[in-house]
N, C-alpha and C positions, 0 to 999 in steps of 0.2 A: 547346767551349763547355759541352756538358754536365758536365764536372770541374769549371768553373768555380759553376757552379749549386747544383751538389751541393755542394761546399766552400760555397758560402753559407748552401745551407739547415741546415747540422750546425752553423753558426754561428747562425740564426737560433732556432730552436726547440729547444727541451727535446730536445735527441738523447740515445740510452743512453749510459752510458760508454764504452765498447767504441767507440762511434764517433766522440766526442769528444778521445778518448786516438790517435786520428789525425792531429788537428790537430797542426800542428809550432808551437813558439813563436813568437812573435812577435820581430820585430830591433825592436833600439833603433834610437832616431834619430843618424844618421851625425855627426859634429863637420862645421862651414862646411865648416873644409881650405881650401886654398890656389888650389887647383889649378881647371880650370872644369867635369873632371868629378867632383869632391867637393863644390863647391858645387853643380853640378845634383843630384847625390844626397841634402844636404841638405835643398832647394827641393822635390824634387817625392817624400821623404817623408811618409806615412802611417800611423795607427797600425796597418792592418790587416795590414804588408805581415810575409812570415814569412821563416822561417827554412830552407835547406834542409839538412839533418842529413847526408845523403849525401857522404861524401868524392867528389871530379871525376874518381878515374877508378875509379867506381863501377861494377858492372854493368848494362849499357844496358838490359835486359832490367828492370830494380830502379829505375833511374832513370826510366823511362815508366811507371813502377806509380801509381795514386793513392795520394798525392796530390802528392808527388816530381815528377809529371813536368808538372804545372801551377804550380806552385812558380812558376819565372821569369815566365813570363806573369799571374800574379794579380799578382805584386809588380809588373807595368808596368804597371798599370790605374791610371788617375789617381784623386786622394785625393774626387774627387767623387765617385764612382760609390759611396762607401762614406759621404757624409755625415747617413743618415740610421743610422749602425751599421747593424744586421743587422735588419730587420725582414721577416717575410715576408710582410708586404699591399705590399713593396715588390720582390718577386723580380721580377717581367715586367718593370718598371722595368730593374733589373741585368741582365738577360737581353738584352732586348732593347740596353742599352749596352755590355752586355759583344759582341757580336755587332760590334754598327758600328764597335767598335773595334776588333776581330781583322779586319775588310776592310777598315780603312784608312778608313773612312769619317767619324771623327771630330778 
């Protein structure tokens, strides 16, 4: 959870370049598609959600590095948790959601 945090706050505030030039791009939004899991990946698109640059059979060592290895799990965070963009009078907010949501509690 704390990757998750941190990738918010380099989003939120004026971070150096250096640490900005971390963030990976952003993914476009997926087409319907036909199928029910190309329409679920439509539907439960967001704009925050990113990209991971890493080819799959990458070194596992490279792939748990920040911020690589929170990659999949920020992109499954629903599109609320991100409705106010990035603000940081709203981190404890995201923190504490991001939490209930890695125990299943949401």
């Amino acid at each position: 959870m704390g990757a998750h945090a941190y990738l918010y706050k380099i989003q939120s505030w004026d971070a150096p370049e250096r640490l900005t030039r971390m963030i990976p791009e952003r993914l476009s939004r997926p087409p319907p598609g036909r199928t029910r899991l190309a329409r679920q990946a439509h539907e439960t698109w967001h704009a925050h959600k990113l990209t991971n640059v890493l080819p799959l059979r990458s070194l596992d060592r490279t792939r748990r590095a920040f911020p690589f290895g929170v990659i999949k799990e920020w992109n499954s965070l629903p599109a609320e948790f991100f409705q106010d963009a990035f603000e940081y009078s709203r981190l404890q907010n995201f923190k504490c959601s991001v939490n209930m949501h890695l125990r299943g509690m949401l």
